[in-house]
MARVEXZA-374943 format. One record per residue (C-alpha): residue in three letters; z, x, y. Coordinates in nm, 3 decimals, padded with zeros to 5 digits. Example, Ala and Ser with C-alpha at 12.3 -4.5 7.8 and 13.67 -1.06 7.14 Angstrom:
<sites>
{site ALA {00.780 01.230 -00.450}} {site SER {00.714 01.367 -00.106}} 
</sites>
This chain:
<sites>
{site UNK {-01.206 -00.364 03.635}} {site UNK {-01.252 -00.737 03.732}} {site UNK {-00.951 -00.919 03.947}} {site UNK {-00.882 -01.109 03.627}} {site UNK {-00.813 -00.836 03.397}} {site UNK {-00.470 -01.006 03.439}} {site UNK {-00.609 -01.283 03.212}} {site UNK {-00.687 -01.041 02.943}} {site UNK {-00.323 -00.916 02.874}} {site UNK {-00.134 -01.214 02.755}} {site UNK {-00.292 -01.531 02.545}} {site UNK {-00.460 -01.794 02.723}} {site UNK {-00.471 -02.126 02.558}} {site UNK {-00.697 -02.376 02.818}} {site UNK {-00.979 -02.400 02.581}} {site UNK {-00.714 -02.585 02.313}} {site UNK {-00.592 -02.824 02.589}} {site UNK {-00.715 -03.129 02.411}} {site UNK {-00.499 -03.006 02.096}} {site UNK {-00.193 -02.939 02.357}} {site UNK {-00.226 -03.289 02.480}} {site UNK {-00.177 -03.426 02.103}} {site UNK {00.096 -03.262 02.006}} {site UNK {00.321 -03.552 02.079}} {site UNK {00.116 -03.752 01.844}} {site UNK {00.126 -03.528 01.540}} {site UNK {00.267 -03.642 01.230}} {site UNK {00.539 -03.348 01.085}} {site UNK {00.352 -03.203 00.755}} {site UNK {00.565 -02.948 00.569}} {site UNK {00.523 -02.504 00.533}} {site UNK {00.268 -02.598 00.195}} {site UNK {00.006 -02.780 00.425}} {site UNK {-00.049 -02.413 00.627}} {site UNK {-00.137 -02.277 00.245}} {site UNK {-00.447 -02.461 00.133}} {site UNK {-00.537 -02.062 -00.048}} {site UNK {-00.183 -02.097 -00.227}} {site UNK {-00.185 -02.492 -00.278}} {site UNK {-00.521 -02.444 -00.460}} {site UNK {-00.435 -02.161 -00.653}} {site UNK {-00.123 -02.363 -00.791}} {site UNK {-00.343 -02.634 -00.872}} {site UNK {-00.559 -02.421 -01.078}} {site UNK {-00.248 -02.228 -01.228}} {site UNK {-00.135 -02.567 -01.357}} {site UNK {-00.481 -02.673 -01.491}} {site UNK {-00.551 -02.392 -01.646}} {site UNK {-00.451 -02.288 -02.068}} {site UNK {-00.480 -02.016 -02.268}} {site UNK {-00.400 -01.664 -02.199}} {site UNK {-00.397 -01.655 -01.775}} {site UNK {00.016 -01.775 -01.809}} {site UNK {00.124 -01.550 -01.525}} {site UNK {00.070 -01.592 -01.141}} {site UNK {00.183 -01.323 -00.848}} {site UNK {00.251 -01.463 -00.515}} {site UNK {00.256 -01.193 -00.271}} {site UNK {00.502 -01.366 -00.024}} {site UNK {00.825 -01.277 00.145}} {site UNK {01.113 -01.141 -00.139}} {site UNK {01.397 -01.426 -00.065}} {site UNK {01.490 -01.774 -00.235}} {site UNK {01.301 -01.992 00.052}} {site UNK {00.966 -01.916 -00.033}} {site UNK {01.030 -01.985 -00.416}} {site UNK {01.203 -02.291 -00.349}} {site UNK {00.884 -02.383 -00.132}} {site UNK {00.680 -02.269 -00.411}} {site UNK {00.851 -02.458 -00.689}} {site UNK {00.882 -02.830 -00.448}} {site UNK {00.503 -02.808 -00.426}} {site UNK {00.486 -02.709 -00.766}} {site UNK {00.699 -03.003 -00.935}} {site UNK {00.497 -03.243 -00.678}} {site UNK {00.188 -03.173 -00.844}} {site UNK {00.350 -03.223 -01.199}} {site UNK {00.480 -03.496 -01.421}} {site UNK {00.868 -03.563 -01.369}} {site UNK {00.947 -03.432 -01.679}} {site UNK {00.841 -03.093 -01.658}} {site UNK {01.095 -02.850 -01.525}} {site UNK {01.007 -02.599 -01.247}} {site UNK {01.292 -02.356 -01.219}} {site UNK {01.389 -02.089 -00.980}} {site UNK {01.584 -01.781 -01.050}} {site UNK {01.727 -01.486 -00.814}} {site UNK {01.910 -01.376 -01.113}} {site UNK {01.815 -00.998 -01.196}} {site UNK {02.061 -01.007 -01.571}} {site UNK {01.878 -01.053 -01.856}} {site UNK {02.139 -01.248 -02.030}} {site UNK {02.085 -01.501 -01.736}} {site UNK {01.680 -01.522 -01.883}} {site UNK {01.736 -01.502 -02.242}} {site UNK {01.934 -01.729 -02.487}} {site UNK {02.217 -01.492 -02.576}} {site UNK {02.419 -01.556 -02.971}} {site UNK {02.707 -01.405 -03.089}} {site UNK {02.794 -01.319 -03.424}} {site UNK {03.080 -01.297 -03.594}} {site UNK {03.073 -01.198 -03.995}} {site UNK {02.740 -01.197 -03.988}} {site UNK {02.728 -01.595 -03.902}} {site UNK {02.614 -01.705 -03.557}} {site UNK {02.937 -01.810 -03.335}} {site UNK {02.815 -01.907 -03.033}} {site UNK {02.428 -01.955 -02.859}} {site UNK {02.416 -01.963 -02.498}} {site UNK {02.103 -02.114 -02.366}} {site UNK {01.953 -01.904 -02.056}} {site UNK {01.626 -01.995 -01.829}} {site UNK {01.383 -01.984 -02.061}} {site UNK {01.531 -02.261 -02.250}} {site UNK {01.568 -02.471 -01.917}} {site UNK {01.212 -02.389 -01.872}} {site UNK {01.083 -02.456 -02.214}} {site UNK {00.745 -02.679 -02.140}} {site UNK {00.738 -02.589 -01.780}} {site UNK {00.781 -02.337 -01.476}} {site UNK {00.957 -02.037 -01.401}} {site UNK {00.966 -01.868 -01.117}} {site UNK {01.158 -01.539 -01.022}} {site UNK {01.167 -01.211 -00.793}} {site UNK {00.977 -00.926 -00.927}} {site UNK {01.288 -00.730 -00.885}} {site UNK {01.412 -00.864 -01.232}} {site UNK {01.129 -00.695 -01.389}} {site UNK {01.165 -00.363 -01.218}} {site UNK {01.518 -00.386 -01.273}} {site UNK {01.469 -00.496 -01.673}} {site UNK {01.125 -00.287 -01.709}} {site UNK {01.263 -00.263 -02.080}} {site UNK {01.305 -00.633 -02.166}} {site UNK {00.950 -00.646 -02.003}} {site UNK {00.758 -00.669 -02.332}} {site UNK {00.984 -00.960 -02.461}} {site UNK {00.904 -01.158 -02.174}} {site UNK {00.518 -01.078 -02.195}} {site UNK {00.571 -01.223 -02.555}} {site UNK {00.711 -01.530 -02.430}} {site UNK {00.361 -01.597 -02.229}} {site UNK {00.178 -01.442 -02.538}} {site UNK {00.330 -01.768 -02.741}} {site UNK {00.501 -01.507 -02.974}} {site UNK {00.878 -01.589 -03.121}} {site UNK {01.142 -01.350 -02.953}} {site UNK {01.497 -01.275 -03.110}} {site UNK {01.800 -01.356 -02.865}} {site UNK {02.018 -01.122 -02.710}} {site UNK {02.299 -00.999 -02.941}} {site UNK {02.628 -00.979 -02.681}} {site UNK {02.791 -00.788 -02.960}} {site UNK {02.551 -00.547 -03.151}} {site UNK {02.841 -00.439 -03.359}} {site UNK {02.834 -00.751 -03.533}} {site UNK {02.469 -00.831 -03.609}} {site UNK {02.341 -01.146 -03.760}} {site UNK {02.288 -01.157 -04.137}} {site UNK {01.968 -01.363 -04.069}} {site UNK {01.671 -01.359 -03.811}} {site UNK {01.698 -01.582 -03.507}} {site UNK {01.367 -01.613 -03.304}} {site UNK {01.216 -01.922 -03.113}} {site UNK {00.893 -01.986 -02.948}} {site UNK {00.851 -02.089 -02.574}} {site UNK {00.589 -02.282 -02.406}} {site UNK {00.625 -02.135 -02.024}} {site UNK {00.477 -01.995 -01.783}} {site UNK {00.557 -01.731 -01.523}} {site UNK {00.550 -01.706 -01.152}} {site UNK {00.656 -01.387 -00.939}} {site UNK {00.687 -01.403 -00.594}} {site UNK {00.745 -01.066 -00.411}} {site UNK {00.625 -00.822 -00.109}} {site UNK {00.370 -00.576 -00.185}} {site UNK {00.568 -00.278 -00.246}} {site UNK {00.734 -00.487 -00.517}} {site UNK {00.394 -00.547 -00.675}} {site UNK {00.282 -00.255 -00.656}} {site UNK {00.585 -00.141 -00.903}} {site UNK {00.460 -00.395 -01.151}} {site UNK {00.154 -00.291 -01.165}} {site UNK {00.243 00.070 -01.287}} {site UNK {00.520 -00.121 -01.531}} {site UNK {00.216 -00.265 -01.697}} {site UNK {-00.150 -00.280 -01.697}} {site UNK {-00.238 -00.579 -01.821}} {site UNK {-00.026 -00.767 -01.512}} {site UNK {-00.371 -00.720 -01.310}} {site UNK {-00.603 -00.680 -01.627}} {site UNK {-00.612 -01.044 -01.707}} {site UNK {-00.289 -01.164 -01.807}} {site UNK {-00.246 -01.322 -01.437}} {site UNK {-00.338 -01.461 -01.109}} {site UNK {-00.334 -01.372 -00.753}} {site UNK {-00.248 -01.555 -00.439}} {site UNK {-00.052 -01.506 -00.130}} {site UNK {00.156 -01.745 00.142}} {site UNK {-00.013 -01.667 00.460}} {site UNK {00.233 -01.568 00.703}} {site UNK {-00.070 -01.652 00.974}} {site UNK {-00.321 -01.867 01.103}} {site UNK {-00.620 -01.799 01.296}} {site UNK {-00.605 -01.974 01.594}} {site UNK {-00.883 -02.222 01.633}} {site UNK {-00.890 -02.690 01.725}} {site UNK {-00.862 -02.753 01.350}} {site UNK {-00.573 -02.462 01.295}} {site UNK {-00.392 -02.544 01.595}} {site UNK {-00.311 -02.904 01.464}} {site UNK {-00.229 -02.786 01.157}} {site UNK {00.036 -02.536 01.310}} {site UNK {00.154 -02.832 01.514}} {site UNK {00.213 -03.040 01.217}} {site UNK {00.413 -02.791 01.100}} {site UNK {00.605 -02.691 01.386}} {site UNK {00.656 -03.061 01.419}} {site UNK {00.815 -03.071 01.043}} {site UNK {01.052 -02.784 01.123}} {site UNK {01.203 -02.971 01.432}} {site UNK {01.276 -03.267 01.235}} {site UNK {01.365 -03.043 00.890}} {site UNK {01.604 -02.855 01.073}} {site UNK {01.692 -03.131 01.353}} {site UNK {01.604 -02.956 01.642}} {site UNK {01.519 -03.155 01.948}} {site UNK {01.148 -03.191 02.074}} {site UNK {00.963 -02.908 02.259}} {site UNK {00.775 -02.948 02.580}} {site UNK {00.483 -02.897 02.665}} {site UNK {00.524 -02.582 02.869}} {site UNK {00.768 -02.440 02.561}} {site UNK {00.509 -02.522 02.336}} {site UNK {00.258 -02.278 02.527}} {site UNK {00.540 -02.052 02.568}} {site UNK {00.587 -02.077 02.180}} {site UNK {00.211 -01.996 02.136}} {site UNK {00.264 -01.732 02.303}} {site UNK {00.554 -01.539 02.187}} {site UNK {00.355 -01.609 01.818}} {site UNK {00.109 -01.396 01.979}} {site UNK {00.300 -01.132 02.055}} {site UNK {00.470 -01.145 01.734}} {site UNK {00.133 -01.094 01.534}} {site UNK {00.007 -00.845 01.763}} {site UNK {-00.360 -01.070 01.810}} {site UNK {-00.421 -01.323 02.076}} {site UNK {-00.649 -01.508 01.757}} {site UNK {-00.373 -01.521 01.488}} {site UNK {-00.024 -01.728 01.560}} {site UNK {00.294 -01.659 01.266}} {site UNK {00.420 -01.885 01.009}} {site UNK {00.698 -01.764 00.907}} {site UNK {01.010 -01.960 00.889}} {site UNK {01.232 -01.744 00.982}} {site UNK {01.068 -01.596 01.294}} {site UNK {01.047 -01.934 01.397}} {site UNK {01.408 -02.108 01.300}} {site UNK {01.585 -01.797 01.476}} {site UNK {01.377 -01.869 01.807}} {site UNK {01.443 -02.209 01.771}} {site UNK {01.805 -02.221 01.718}} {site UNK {01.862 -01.954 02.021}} {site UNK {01.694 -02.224 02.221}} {site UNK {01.839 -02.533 02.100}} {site UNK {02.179 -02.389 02.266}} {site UNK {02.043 -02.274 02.575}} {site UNK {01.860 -02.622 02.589}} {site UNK {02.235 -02.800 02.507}} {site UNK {02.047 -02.936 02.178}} {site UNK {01.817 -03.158 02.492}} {site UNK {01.450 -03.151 02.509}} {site UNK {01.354 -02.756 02.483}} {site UNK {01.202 -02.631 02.789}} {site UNK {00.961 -02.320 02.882}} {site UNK {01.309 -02.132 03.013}} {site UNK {01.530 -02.201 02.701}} {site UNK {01.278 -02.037 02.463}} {site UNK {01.233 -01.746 02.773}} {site UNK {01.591 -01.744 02.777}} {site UNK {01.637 -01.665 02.419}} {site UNK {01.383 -01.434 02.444}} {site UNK {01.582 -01.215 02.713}} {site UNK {01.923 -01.257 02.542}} {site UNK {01.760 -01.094 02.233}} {site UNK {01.609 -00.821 02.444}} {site UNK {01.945 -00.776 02.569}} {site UNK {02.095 -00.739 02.277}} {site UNK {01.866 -00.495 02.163}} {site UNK {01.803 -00.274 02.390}} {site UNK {02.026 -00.031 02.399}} {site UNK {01.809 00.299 02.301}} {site UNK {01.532 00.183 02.502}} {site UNK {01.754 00.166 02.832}} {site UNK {01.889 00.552 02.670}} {site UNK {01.530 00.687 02.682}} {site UNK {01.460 00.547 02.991}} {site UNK {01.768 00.725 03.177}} {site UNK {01.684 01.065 02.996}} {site UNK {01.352 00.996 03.183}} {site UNK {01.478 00.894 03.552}} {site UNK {01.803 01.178 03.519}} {site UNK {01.525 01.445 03.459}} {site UNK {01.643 01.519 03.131}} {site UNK {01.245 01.399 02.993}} {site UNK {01.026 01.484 03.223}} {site UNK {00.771 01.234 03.278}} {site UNK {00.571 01.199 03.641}} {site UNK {00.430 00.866 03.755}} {site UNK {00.259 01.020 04.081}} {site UNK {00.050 01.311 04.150}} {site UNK {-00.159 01.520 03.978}} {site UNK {-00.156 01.828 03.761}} {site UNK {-00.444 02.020 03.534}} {site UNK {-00.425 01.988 03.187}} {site UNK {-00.104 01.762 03.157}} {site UNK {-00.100 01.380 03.101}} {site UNK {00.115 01.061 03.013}} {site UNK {00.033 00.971 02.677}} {site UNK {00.207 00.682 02.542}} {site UNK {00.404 00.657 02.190}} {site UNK {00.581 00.415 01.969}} {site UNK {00.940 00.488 01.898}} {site UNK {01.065 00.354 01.569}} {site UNK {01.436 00.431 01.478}} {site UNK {01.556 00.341 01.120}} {site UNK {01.841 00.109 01.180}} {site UNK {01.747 -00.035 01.490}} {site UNK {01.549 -00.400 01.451}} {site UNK {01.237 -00.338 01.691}} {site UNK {01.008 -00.045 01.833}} {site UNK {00.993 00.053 02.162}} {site UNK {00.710 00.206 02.382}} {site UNK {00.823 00.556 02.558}} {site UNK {00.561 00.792 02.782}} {site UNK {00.508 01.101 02.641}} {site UNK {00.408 01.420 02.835}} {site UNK {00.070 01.557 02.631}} {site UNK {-00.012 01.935 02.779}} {site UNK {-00.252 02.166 02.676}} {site UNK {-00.322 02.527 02.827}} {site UNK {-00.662 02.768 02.765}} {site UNK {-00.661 03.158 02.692}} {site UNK {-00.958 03.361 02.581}} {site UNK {-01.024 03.285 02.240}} {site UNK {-01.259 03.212 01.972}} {site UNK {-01.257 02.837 02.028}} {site UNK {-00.969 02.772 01.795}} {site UNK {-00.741 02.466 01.937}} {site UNK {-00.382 02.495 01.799}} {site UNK {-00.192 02.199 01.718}} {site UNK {00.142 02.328 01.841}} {site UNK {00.320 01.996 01.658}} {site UNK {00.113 02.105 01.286}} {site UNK {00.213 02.392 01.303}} {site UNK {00.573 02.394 01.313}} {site UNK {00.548 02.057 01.041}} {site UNK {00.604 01.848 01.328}} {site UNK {00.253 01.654 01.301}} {site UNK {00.143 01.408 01.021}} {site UNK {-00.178 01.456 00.851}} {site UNK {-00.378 01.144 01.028}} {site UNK {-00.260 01.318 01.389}} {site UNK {-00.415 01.696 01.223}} {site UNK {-00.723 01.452 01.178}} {site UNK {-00.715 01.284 01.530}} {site UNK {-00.698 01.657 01.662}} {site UNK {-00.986 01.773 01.425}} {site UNK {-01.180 01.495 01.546}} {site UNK {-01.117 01.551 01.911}} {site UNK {-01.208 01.952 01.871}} {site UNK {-01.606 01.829 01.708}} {site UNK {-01.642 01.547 02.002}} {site UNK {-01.527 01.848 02.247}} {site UNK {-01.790 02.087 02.063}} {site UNK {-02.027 01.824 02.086}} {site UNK {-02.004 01.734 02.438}} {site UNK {-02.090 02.102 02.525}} {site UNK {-02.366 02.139 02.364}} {site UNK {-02.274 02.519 02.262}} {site UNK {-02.509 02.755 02.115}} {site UNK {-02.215 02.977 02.045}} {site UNK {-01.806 02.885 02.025}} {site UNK {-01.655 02.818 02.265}} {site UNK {-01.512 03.194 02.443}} {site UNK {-01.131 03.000 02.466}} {site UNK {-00.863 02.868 02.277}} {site UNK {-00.609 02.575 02.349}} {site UNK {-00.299 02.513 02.282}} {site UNK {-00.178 02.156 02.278}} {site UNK {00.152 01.995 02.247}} {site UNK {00.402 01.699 02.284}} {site UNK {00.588 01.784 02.542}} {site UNK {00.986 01.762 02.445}} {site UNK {00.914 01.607 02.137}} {site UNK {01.163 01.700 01.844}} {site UNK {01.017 01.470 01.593}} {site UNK {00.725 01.438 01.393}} {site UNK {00.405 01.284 01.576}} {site UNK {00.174 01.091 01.370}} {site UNK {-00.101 00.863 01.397}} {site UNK {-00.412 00.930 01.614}} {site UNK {-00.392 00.737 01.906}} {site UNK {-00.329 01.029 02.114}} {site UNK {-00.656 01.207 02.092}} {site UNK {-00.780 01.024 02.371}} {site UNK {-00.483 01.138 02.570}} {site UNK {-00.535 01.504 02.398}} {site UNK {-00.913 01.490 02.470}} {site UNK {-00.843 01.459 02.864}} {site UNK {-00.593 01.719 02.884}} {site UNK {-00.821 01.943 02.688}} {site UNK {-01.151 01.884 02.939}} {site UNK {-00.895 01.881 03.259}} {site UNK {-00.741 02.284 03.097}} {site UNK {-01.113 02.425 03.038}} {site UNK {-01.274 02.232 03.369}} {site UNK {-00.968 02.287 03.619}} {site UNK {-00.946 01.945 03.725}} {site UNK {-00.678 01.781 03.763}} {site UNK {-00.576 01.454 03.611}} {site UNK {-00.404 01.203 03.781}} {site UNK {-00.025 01.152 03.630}} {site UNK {-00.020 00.778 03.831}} {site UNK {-00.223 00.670 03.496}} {site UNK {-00.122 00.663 03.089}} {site UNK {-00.360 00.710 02.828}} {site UNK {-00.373 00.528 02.456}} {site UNK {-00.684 00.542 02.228}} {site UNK {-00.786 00.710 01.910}} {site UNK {-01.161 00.900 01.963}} {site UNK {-01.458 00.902 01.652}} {site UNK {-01.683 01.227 01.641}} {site UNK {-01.911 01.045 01.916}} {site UNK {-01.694 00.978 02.172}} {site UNK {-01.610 00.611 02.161}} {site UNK {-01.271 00.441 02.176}} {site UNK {-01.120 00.304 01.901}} {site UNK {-00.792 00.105 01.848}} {site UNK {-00.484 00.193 01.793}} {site UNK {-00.119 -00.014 01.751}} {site UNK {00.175 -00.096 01.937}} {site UNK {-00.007 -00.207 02.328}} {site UNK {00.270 -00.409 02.411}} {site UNK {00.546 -00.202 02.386}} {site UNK {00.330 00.115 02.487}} {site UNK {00.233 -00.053 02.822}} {site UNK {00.620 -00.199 02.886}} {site UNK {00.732 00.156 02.844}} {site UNK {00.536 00.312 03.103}} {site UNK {00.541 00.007 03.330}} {site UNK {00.958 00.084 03.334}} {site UNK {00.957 00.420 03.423}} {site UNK {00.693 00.356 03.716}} {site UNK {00.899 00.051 03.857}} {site UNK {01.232 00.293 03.829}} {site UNK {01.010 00.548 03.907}} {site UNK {00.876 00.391 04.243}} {site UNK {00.521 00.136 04.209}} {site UNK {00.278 00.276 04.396}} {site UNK {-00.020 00.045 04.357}} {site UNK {-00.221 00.284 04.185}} {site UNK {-00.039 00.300 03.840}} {site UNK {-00.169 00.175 03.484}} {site UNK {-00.327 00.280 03.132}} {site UNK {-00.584 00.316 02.990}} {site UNK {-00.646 00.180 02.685}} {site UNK {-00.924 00.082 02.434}} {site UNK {-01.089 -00.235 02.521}} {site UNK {-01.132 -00.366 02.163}} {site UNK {-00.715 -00.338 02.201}} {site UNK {-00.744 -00.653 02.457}} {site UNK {-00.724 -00.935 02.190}} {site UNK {-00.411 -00.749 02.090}} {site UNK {-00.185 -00.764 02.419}} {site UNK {00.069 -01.029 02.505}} {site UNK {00.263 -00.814 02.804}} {site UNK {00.579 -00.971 02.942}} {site UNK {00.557 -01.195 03.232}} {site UNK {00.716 -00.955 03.470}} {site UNK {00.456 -00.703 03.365}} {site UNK {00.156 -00.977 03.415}} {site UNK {00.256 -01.062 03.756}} {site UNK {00.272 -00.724 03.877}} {site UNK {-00.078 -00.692 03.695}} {site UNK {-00.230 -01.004 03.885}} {site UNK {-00.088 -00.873 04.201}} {site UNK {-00.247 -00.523 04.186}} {site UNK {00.091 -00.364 04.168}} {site UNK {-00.037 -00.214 03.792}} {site UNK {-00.352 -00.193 03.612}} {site UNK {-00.510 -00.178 03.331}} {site UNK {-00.814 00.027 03.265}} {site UNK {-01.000 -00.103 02.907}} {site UNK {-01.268 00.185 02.787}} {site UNK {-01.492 00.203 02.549}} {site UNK {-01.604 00.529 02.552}} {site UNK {-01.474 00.908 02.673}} {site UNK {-01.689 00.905 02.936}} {site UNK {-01.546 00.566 03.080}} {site UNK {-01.168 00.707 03.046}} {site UNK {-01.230 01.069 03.202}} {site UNK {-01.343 00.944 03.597}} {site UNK {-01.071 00.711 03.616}} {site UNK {-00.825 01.017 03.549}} {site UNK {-00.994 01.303 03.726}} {site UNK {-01.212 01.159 03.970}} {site UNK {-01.529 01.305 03.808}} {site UNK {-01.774 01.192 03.540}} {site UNK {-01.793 01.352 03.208}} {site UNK {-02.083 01.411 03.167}} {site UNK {-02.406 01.485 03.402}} {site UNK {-02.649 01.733 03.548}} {site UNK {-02.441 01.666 03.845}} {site UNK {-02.253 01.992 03.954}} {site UNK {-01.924 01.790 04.024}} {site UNK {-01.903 01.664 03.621}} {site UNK {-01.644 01.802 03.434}} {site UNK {-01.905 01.890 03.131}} {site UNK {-02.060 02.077 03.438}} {site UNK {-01.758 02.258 03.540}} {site UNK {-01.679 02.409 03.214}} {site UNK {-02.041 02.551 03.116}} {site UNK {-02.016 02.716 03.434}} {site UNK {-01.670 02.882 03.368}} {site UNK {-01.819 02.965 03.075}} {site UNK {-02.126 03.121 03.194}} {site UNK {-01.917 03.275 03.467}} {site UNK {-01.703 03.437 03.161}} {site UNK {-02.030 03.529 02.942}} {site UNK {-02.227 03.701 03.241}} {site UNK {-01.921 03.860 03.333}} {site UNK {-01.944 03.804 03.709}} {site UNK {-01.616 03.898 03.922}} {site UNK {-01.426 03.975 03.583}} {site UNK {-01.091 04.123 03.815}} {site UNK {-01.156 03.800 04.022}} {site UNK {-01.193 03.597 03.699}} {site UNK {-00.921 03.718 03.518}} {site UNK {-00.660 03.751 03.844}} {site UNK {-00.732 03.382 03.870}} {site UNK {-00.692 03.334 03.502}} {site UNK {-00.377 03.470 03.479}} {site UNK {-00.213 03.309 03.794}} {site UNK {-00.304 03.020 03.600}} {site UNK {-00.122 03.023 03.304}} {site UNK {00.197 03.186 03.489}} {site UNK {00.163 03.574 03.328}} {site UNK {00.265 03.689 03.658}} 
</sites>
């Protein structure tokens, strides 16, 4: 590990210092100049005749995107075609609707479709989930087909036939699940009858991006009268973007992350010139305010009631780290978790103590199966292997899923069957392919904070950290707190690329090796010792002091 791993776990911005250093200078350009995908696609939509009268928008389900959509819409148009927005999900609010009385038409009530009529409509996708059977009378509508109006009163019909023909065409503008749903309501959404698009909720971060983003943040300050940012807030802005979009390369968009931010900081600022500490302010206040379970984990773990240990070392047990999401609650939070796994004679099997009581999900059954072949591999066995393992989540009473354990489970497996220890000062996070290497895995920030708490309540010792994948780096933007105590060698981080990378740095030992000290070395001879059947009262005796049978 270099001395500036420190560098590596939050999002530097020096090479974009000329860019910084114009920000004052920016002119404000508006949310639509961040889309040049969707501005172009709305160009075409408008240019274009004939049967493609339909365009999906995957974008965020509320009325501020559509209104967004439909000012860059009419912009592009004469004045005198109208672009309207609906978050109406009644169909009597789309269609004209008569009533009849006699048999002779009473009253006609015009709905959106007339106020549409040569133009633009754009609505949720929920209407047409909601209304999948007045579906086909809208499709008509883009189809140029004559549709009937809605009777209010189908006791009293009309004696005659009213229909009328629209000239109009449709935008929805929805999240994915909501797309999805209109997919399976009909076919021929996605077989032709439409476009695609999508507002980009981020932007790479590179010189020409950058400006862009600070045209834009400039045009939210004055939309929403907010007072200037400086230049230290406007790092410190950067930065909690990063964080936000889990990649030091990609910054967020989206209005609201950024006007609720903003706001916080305008009254910690006393509406004056933001500063670095008015946006970190707001920052902590929210933390604050939603914290509560976190701190509740965290004193299960320091009153004993989860037992988790930051120091020392034990075989076969280590501090894998998890993701806690709670339905209700507004974030997730990182929490240790204590991985064990103990050997028995066997026939090689390795149980998944969480699968088989339907407390694992399907992709951690596949990290497992994974980590069993790589374990196989490794060995180089002619034969299986003469044990079994059991592995398990320690005091875990919900289900585990995901796979970024198995580098975690892969340790404690080598540590059971080699009788090395593995040193509990260090956590583990990391999915493993058939081969060995390190892949990435989600969450870093808040799986690092986690463990970083329960050392510093637990007592730093110097000599604390995780390990983690290193293609993970570009996705960490630690607190401040937990960088300085990085730069200043009070915690570490470890980025691996491989299983035998991870395995010294926990147990002292390298994986793999003619050497007699390796841990792939230590095993083959326990197993040899167990096939020649050398000292078998010995053997077992020690065996069985092991696992506690006496």
């Amino acid at each position: 590990m270099t001395n500036d791993i420190w560098r590596s776990v939050t999002p530097q911005f020096d090479d974009y210092s000329t860019q910084i250093t114009q920000y004052p200078s920016i002119q404000p350009a508006d949310f639509m100049s961040t889309q040049p995908r969707l501005q172009s696609t709305l160009r075409r939509f408008t240019e274009l005749s004939g049967l493609s009268r339909l365009l999906i928008i995957h974008a965020p389900d509320n009325s501020v995107y559509r209104h967004i959509i439909k000012n860059s819409l009419s912009a592009q148009l004469p004045e005198d075609v109208p672009v309207i927005t609906s978050e109406s999900l009644e169909t009597e609010h789309i269609f004209t609707t008569i009533k009849a009385q006699d048999g002779h038409l009473v009253s006609e009530i015009s709905g959106l479709l007339d106020k549409a009529d040569g133009g633009y409509l754009i609505m949720s996708p929920n209407w047409l989930i909601k209304n999948a059977d007045h579906w086909p009378i809208l499709k008509s509508v883009l189809l140029g087909e004559e549709i009937p109006a809605l009777n209010c009163d189908k006791k009293s019909p009309l004696q005659y036939e009213w229909s009328k023909r629209y000239d109009i065409k449709l935008i929805l503008s929805g999240d994915r699940e909501q797309l999805a749903t209109v997919d399976y309501i009909d076919d021929d959404i996605r077989s032709g009858l439409s476009l695609y698009t999508e507002i980009e909720l981020e932007l790479k971060v590179d010189p020409d991006n950058l400006i862009r983003y600070f045209a834009y943040l400039k045009w939210l300050l004055q939309t929403y009268q907010y007072p200037a940012l400086s230049e230290h807030a406007l790092r410190l802005l950067l930065a909690s973007g990063v964080r936000e979009t889990e990649d030091q390369q990609y910054i967020p968009l989206c209005l609201f992350w950024h006007r609720t931010l903003l706001e916080e900081a305008v009254m910690e600022s006393g509406n004056d010139t933001i500063e670095a500490q008015h946006i970190q302010s707001a920052l902590d206040k929210r933390y604050y305010r939603e914290s509560y379970l976190p701190e509740r984990a965290l004193s299960d773990i320091l009153n004993g009631q989860v037992l988790i240990e930051t120091q020392g070392k034990q075989i076969g047990q280590v501090n894998g780290l998890t993701v806690i999401d709670i339905a209700g609650h507004p974030v997730s939070y990182g929490e240790p978790a204590r991985i064990s796994c103990v050997v028995h004679f066997g026939d090689g099997d390795i149980n998944d103590v969480e699968r088989k009581v339907d407390l694992g999900g399907n992709l951690h059954a596949k990290g497992m199966m994974i980590m069993q072949a790589f374990v196989s591999s490794a060995l180089e066995l002619n034969a299986p292997l003469p044990y079994s393992a059991s592995i398990v989540f320690e005091q875990s009473y919900s289900e585990v899923d995901g796979d970024s354990a198995s580098l975690a489970e892969v340790c404690s497996l080598v540590s059971a069957l080699s009788n090395i220890a593995i040193d509990q000062q260090i956590a583990v996070t990391g999915a493993v392919d058939q081969f060995g290497r390190v892949q990435a895995v989600g969450g870093l920030n808040e799986k690092i904070e986690g463990f970083y708490h329960v050392c510093c309540h637990q007592g730093l010792t110097g000599k604390q950290g995780v390990i983690l994948p290193k293609t993970n780096l570009r996705n960490l933007a630690l607190h401040h707190t937990l960088v300085n105590s990085i730069q200043s060698g009070e915690f570490h981080i470890w980025p691996v690329s491989t299983v035998d990378e991870a395995i010294p740095l926990l147990m002292g030992k390298p994986f793999r090796g003619k050497d007699t000290e390796s841990v792939i070395q230590k095993i083959a001879e326990r197993i040899e010792l167990f096939e020649r059947g050398e000292n078998p009262e010995n053997f077992w005796e020690k065996l069985m002091n092991r696992l506690n049978f006496y």
